[in-house]
Biopython code that builds the backbone (N, CA, C, O; Angstrom):
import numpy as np
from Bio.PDB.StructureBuilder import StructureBuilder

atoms = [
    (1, "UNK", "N", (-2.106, 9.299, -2.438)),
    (1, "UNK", "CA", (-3.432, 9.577, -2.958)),
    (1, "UNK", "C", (-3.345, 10.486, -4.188)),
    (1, "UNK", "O", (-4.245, 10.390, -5.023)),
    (2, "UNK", "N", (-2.201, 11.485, -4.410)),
    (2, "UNK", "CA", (-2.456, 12.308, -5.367)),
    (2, "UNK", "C", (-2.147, 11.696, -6.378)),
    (2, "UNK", "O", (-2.771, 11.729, -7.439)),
    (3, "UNK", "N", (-0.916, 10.927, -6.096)),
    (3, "UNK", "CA", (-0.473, 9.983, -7.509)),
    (3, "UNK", "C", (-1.592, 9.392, -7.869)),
    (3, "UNK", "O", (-1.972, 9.853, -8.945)),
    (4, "UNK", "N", (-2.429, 8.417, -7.372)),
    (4, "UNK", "CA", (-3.635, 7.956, -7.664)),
    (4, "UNK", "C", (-4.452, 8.465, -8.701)),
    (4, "UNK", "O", (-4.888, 7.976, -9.743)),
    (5, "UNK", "N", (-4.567, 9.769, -8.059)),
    (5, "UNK", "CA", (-5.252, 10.855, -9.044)),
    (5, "UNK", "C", (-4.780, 11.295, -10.520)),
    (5, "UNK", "O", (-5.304, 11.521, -11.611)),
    (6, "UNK", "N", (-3.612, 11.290, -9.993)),
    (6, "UNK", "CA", (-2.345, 11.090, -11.115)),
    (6, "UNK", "C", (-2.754, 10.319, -12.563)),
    (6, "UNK", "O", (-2.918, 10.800, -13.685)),
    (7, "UNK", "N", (-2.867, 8.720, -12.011)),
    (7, "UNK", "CA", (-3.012, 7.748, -12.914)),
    (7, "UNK", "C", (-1.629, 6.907, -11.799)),
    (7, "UNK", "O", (-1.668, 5.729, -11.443)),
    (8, "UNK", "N", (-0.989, 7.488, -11.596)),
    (8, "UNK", "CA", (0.687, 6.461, -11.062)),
    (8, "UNK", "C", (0.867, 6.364, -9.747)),
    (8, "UNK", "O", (1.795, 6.902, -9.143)),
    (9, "UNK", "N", (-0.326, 5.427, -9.062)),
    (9, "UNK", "CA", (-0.552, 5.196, -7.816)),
    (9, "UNK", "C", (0.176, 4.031, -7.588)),
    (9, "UNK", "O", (0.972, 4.077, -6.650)),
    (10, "UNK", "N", (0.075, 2.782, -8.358)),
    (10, "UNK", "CA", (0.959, 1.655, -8.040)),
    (10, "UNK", "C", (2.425, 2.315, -8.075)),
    (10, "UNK", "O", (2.986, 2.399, -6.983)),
    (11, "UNK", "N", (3.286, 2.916, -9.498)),
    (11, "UNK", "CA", (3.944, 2.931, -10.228)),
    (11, "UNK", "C", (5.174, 4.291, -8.933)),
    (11, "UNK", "O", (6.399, 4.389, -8.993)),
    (12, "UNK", "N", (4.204, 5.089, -7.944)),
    (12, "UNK", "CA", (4.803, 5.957, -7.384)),
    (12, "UNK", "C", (5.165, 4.873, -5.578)),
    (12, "UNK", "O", (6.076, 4.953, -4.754)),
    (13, "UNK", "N", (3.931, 3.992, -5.669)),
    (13, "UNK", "CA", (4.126, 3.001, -4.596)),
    (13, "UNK", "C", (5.541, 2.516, -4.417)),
    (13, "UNK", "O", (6.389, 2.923, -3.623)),
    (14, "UNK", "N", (5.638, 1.303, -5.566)),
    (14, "UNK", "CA", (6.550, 0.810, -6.346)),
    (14, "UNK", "C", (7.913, 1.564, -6.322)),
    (14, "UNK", "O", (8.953, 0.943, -6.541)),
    (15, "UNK", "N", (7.914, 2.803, -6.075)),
    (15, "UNK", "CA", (8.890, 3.703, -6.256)),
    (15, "UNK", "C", (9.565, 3.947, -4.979)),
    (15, "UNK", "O", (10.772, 4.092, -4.786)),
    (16, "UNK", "N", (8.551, 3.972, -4.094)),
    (16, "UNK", "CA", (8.756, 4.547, -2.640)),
    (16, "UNK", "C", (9.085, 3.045, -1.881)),
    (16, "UNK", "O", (9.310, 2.992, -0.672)),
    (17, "UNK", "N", (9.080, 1.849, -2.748)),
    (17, "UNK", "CA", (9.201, 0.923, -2.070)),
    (17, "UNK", "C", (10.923, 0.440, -2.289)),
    (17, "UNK", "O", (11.731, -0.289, -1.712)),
    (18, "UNK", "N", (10.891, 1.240, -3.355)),
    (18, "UNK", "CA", (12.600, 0.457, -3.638)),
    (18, "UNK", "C", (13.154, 1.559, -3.136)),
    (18, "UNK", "O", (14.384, 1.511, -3.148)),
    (19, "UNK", "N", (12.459, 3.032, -2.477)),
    (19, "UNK", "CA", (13.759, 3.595, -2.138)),
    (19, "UNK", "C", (13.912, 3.531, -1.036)),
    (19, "UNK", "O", (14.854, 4.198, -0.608)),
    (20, "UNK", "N", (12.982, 2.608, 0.118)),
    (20, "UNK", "CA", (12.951, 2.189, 1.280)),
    (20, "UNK", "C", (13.532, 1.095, 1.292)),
    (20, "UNK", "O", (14.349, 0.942, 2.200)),
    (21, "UNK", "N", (13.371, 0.196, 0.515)),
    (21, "UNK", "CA", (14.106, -1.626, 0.954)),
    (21, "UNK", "C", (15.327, -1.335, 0.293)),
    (21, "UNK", "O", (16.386, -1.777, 0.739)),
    (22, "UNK", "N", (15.252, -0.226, -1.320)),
    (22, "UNK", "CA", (16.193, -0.572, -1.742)),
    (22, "UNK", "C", (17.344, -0.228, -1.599)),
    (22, "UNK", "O", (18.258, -1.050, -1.534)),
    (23, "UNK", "N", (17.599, 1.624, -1.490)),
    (23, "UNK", "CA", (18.337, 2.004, -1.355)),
    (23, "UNK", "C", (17.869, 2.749, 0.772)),
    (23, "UNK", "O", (17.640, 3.946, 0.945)),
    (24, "UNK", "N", (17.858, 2.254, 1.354)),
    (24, "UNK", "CA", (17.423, 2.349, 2.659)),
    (24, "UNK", "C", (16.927, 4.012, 3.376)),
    (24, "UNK", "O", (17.064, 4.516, 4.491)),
    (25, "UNK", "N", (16.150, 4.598, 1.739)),
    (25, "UNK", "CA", (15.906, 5.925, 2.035)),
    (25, "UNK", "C", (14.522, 6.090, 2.753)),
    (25, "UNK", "O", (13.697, 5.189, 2.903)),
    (26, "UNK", "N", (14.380, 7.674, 3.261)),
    (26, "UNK", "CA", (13.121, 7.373, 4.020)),
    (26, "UNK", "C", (12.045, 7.913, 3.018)),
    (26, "UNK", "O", (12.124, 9.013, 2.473)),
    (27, "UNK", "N", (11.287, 7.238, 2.885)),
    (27, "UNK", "CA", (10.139, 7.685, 1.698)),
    (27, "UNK", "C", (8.783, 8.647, 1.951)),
    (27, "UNK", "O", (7.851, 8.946, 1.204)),
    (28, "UNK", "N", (9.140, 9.041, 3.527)),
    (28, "UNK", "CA", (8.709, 10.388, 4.223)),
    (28, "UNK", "C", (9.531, 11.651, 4.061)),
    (28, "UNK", "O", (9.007, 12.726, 4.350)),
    (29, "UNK", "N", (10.840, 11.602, 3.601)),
    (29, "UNK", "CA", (11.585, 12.687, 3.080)),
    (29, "UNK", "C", (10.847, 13.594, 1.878)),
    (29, "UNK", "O", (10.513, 13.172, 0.771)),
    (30, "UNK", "N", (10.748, 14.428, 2.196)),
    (30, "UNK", "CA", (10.258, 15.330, 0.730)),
    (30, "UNK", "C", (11.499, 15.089, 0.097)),
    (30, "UNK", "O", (11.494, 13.869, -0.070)),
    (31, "UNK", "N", (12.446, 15.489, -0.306)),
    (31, "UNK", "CA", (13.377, 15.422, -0.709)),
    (31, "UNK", "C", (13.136, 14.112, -1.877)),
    (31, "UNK", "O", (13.298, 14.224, -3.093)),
    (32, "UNK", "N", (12.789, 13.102, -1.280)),
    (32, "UNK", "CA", (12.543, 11.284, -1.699)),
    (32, "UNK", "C", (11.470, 11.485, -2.789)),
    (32, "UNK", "O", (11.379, 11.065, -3.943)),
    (33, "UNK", "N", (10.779, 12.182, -2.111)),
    (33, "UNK", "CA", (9.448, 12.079, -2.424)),
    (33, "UNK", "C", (9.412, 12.908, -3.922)),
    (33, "UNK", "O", (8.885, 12.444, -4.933)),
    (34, "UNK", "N", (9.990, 14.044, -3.850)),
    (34, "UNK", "CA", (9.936, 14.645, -5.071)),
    (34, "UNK", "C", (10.621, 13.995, -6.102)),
    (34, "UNK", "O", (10.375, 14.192, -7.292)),
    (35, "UNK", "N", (11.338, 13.350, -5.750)),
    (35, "UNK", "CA", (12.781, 13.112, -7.130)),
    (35, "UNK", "C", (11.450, 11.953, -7.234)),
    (35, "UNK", "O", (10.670, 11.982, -8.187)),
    (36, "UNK", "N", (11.374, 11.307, -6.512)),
    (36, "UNK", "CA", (10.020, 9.906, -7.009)),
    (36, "UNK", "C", (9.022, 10.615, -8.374)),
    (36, "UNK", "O", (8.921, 10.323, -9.566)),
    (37, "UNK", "N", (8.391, 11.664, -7.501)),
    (37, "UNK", "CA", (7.809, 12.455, -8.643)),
    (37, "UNK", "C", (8.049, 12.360, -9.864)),
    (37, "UNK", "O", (7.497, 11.808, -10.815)),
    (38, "UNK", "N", (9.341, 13.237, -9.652)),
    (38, "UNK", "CA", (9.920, 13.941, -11.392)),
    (38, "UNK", "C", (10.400, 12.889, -11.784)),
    (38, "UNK", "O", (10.295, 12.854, -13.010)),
    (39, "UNK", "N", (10.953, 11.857, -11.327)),
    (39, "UNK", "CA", (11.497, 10.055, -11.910)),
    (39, "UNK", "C", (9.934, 9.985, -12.755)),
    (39, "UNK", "O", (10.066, 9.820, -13.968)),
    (40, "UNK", "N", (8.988, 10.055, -12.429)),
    (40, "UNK", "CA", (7.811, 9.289, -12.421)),
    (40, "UNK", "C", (7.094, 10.566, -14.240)),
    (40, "UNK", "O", (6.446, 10.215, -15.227)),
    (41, "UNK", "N", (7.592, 11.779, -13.892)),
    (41, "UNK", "CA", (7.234, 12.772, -14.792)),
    (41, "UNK", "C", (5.976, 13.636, -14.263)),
    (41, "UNK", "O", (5.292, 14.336, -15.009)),
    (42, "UNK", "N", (5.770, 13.497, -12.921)),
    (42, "UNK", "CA", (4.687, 14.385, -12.356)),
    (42, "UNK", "C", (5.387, 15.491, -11.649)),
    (42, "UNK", "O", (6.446, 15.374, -11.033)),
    (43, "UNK", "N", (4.593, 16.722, -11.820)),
    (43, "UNK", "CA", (4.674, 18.009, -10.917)),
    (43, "UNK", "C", (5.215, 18.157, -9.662)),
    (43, "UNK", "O", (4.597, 18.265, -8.603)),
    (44, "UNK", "N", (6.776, 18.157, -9.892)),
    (44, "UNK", "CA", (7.061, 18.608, -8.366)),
    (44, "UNK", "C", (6.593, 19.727, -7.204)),
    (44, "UNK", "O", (6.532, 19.685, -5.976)),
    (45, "UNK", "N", (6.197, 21.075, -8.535)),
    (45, "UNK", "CA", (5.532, 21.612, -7.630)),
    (45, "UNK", "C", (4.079, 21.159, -6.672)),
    (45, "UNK", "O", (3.830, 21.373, -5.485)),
    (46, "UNK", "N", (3.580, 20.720, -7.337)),
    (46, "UNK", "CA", (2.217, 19.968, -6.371)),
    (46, "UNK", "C", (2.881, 18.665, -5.343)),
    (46, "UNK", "O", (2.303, 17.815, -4.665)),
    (47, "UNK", "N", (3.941, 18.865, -5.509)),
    (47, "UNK", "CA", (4.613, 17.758, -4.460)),
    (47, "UNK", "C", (4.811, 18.290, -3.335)),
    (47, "UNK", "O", (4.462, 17.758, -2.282)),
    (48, "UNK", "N", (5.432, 19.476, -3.421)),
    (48, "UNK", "CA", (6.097, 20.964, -2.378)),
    (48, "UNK", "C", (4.249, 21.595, -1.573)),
    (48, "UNK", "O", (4.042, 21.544, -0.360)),
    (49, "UNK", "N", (3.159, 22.135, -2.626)),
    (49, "UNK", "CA", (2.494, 22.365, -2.081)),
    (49, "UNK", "C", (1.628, 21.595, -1.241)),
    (49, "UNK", "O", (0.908, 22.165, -0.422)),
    (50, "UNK", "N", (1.633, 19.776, -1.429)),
    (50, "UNK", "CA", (0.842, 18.784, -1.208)),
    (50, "UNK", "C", (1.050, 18.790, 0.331)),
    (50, "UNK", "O", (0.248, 18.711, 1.262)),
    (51, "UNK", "N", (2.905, 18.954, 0.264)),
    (51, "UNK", "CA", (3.689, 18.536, 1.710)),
    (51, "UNK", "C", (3.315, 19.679, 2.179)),
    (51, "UNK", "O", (2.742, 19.464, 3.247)),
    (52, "UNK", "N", (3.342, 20.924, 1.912)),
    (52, "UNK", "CA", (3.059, 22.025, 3.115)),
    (52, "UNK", "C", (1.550, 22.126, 3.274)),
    (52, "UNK", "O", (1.162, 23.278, 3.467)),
    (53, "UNK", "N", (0.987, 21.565, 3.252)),
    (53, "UNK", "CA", (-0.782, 21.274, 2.992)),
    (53, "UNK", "C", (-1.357, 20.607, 4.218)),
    (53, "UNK", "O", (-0.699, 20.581, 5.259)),
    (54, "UNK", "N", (-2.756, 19.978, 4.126)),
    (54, "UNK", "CA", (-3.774, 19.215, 4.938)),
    (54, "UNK", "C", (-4.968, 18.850, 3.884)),
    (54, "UNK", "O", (-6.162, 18.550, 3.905)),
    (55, "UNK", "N", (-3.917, 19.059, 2.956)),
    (55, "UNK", "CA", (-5.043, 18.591, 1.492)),
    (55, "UNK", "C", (-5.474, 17.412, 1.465)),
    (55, "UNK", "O", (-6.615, 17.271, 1.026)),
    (56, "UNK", "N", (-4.649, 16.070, 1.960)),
    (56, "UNK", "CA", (-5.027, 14.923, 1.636)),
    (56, "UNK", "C", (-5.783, 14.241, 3.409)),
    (56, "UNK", "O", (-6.414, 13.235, 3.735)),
    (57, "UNK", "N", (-5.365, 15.207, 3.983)),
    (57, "UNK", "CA", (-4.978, 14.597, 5.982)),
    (57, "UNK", "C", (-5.954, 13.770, 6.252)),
    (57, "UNK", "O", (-5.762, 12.666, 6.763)),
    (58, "UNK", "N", (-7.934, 14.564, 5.699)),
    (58, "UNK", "CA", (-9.153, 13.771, 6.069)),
    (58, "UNK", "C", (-9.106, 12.654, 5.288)),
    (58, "UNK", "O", (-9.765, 11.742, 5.788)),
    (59, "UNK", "N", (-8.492, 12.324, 4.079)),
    (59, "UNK", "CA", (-8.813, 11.426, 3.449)),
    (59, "UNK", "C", (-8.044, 9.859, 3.639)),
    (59, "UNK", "O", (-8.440, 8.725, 3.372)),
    (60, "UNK", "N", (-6.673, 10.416, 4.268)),
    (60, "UNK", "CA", (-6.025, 9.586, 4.527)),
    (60, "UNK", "C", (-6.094, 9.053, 5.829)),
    (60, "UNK", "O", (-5.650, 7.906, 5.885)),
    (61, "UNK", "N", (-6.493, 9.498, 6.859)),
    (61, "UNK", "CA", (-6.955, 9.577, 7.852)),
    (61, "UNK", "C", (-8.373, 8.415, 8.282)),
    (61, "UNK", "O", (-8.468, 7.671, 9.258)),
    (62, "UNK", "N", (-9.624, 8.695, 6.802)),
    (62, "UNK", "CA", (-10.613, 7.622, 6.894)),
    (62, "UNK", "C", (-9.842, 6.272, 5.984)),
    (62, "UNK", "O", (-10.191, 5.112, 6.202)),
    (63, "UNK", "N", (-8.756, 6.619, 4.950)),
    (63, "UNK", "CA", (-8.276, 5.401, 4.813)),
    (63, "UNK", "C", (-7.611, 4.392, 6.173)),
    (63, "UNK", "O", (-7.980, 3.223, 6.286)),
    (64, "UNK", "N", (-6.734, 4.934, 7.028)),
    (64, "UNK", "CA", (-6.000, 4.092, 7.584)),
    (64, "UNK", "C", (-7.267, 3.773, 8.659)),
    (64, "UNK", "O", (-7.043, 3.024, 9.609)),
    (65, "UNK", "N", (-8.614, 4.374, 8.470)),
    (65, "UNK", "CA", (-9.399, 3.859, 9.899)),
    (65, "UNK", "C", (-10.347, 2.473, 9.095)),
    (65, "UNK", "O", (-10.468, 1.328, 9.530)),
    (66, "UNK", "N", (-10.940, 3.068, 7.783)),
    (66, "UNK", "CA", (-11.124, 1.653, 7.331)),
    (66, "UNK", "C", (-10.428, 0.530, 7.130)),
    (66, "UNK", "O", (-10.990, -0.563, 7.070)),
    (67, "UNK", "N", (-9.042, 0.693, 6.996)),
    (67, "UNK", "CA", (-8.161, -0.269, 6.798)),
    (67, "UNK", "C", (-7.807, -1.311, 8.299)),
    (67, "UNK", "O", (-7.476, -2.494, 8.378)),
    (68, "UNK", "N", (-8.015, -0.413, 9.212)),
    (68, "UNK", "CA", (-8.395, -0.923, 11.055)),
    (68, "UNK", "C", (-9.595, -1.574, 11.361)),
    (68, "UNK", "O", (-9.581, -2.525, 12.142)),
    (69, "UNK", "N", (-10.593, -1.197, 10.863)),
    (69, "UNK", "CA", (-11.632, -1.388, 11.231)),
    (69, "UNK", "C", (-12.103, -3.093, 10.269)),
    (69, "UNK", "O", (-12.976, -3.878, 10.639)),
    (70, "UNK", "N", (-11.222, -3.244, 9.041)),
    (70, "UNK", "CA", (-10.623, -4.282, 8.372)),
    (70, "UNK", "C", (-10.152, -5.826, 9.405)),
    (70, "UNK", "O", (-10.121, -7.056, 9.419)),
    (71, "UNK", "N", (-9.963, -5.034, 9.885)),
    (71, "UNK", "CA", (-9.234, -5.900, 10.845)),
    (71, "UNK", "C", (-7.887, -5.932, 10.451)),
    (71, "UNK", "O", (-7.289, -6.749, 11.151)),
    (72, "UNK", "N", (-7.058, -5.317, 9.519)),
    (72, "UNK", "CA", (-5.592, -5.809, 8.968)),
    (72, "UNK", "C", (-4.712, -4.450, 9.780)),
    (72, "UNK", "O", (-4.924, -3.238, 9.751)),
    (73, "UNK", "N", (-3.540, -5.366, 10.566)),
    (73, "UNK", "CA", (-2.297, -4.528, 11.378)),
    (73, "UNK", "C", (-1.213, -5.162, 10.833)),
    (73, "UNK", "O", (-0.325, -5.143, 11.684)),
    (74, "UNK", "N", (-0.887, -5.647, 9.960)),
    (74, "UNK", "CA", (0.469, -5.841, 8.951)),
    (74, "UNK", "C", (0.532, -5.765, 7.550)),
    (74, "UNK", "O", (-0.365, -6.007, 6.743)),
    (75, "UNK", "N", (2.059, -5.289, 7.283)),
    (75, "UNK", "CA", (1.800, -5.735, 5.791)),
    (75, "UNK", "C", (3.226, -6.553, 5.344)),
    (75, "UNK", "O", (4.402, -6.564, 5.708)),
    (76, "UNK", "N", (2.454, -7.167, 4.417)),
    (76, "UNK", "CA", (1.459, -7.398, 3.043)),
    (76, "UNK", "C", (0.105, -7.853, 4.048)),
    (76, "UNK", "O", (0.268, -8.351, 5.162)),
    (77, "UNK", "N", (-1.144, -7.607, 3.486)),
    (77, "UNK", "CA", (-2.533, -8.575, 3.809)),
    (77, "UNK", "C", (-2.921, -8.603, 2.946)),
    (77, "UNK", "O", (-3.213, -7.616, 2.272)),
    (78, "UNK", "N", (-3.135, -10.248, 2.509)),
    (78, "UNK", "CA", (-3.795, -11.062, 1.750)),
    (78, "UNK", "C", (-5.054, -11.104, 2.306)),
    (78, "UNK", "O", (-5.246, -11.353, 3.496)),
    (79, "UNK", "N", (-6.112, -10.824, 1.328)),
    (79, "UNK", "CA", (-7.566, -10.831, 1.429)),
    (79, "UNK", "C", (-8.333, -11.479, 0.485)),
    (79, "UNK", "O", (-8.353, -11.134, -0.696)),
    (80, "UNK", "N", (-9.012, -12.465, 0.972)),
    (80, "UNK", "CA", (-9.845, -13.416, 0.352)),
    (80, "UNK", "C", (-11.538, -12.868, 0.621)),
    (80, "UNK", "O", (-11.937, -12.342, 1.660)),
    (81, "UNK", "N", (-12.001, -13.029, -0.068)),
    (81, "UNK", "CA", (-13.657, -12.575, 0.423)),
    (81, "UNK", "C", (-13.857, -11.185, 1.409)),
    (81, "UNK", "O", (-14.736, -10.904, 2.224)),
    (82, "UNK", "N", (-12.526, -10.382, 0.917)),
    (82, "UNK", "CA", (-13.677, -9.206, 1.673)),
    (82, "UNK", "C", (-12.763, -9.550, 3.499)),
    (82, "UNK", "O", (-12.818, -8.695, 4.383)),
    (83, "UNK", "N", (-12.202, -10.577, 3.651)),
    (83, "UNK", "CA", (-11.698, -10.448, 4.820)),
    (83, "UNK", "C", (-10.062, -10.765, 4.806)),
    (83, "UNK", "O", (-9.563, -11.439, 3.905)),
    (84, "UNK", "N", (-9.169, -10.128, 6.060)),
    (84, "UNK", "CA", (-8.061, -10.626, 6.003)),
    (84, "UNK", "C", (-7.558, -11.903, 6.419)),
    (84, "UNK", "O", (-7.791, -12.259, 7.574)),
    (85, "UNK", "N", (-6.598, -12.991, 5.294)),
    (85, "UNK", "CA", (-6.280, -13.949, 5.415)),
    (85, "UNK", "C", (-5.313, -14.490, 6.115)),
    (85, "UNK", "O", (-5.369, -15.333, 7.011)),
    (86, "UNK", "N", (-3.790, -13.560, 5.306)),
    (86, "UNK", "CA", (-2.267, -13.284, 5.593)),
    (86, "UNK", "C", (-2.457, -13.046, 6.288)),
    (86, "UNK", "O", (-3.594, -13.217, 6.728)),
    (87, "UNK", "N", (-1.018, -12.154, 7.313)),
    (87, "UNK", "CA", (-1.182, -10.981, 7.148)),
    (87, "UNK", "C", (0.509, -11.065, 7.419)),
    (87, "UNK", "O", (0.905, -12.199, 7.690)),
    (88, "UNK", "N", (1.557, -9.979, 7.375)),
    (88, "UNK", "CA", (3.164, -10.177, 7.342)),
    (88, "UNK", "C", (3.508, -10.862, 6.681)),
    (88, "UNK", "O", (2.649, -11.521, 6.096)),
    (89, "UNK", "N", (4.821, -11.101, 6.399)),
    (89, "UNK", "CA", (5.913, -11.950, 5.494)),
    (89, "UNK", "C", (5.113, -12.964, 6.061)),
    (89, "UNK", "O", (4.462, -12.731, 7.080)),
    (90, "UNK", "N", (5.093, -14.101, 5.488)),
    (90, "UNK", "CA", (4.754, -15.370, 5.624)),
    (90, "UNK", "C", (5.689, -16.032, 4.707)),
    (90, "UNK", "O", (6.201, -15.611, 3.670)),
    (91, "UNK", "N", (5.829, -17.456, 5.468)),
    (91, "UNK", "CA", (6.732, -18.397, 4.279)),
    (91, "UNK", "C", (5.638, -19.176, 3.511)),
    (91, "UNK", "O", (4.440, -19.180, 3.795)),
    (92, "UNK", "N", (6.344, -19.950, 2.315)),
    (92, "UNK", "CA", (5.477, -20.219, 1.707)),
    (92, "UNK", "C", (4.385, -21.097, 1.474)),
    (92, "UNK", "O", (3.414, -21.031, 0.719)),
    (93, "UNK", "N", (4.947, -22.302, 2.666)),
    (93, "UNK", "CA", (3.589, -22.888, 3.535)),
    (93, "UNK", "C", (2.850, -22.453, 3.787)),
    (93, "UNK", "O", (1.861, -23.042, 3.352)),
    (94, "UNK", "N", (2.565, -21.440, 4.442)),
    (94, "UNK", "CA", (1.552, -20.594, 5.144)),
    (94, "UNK", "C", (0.708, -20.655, 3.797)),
    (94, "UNK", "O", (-0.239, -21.429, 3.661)),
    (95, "UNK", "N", (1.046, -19.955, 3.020)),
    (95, "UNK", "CA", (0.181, -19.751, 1.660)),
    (95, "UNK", "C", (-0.662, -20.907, 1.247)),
    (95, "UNK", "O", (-1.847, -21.096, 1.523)),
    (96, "UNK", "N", (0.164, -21.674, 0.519)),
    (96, "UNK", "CA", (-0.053, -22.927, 0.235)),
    (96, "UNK", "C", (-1.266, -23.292, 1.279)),
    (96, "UNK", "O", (-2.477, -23.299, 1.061)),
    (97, "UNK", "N", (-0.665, -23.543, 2.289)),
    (97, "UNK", "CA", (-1.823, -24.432, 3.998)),
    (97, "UNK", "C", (-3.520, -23.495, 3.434)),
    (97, "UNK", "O", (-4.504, -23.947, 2.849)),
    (98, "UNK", "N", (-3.222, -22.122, 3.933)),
    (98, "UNK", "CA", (-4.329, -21.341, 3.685)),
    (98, "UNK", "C", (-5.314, -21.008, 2.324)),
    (98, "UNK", "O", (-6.438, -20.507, 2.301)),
    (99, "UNK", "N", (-4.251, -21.591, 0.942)),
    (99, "UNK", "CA", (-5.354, -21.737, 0.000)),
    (99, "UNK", "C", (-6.129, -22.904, -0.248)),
    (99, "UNK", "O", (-7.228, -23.025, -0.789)),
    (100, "UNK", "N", (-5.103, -24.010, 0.405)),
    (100, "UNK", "CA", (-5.886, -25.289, 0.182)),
    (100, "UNK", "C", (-6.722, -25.288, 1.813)),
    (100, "UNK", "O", (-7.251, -26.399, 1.839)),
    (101, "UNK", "N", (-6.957, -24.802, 2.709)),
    (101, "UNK", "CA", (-8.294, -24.765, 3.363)),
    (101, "UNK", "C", (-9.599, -23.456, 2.614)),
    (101, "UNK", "O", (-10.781, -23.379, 2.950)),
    (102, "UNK", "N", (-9.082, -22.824, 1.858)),
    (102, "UNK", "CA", (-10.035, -22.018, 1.554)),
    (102, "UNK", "C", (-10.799, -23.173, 0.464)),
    (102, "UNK", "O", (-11.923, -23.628, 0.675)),
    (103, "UNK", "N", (-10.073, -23.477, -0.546)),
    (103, "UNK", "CA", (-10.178, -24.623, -1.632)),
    (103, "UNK", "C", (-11.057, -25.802, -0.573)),
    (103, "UNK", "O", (-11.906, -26.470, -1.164)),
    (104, "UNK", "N", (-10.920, -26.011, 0.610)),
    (104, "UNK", "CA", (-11.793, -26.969, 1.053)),
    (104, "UNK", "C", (-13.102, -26.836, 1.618)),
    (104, "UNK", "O", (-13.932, -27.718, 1.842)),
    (105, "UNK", "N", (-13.172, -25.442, 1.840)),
    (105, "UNK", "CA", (-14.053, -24.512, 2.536)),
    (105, "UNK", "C", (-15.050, -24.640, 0.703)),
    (105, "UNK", "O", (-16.216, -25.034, 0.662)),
    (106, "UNK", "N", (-14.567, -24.383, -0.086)),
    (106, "UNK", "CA", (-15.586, -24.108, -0.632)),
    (106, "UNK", "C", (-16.061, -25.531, -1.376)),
    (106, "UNK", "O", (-17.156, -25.941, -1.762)),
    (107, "UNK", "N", (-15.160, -25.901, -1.386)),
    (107, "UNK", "CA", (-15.888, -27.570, -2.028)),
    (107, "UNK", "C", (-17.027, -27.986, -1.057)),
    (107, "UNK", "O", (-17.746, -28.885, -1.492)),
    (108, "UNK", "N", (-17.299, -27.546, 0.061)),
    (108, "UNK", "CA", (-17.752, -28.247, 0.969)),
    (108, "UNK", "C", (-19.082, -27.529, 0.569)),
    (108, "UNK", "O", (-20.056, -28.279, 0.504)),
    (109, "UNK", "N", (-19.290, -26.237, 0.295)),
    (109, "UNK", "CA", (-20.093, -25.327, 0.026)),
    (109, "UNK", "C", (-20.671, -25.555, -0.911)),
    (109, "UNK", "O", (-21.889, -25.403, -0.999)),
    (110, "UNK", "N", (-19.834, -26.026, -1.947)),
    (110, "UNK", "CA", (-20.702, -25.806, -3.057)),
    (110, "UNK", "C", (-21.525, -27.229, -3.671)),
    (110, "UNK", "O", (-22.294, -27.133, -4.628)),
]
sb = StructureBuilder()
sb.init_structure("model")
sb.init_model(0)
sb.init_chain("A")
sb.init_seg("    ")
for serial, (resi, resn, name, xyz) in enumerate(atoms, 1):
    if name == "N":
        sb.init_residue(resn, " ", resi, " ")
    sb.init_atom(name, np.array(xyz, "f"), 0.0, 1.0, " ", f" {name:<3s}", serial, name[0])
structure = sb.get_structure()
């Protein structure tokens, strides 16, 4: 969330994602988390005070309940209209199958 605030919300995502798949680090490490930072050119210190904090806790907290209340318990979720489509790795049938029933769903509609 702070990166967000930042401007480098994808860009710190993105970051925390290759040091989890890529290099098999934990991206709950402060340690991770800061070098992500200063890689990125943001304030490590607000990284140190963020982690010893409850600055973000309520906010993140109504994120993961709207994100439930979504109906979505995997990721990636693909969302079409406001609802979840995907949801997990899927192969690439799956995709394919599910855009051409959406594609039929709406021909029918319109």
């Amino acid at each position: 969330m702070w990166a967000g605030e930042q401007g480098h919300q994808t860009e710190f995502a993105l970051a925390l994602f290759d040091a989890y798949f890529g290099k098999a680090e934990n991206p709950s490490d402060p340690a991770v988390l800061r070098r992500v930072a200063a890689n990125l050119g943001l304030d490590t210190q607000a990284v140190n005070e963020i982690l010893t904090s409850d600055r973000y806790a309520e906010a993140v907290r109504q994120q993961e309940q709207s994100v439930q209340r979504a109906g979505i318990h995997a990721v990636p979720t693909f969302m079409v209209g406001g609802k979840p489509l995907i949801q997990g790795a899927q192969a690439p049938e799956t995709f394919a199958s599910a855009l051409r029933e959406i594609a039929a769903q709406a021909s029918t509609v319109a």
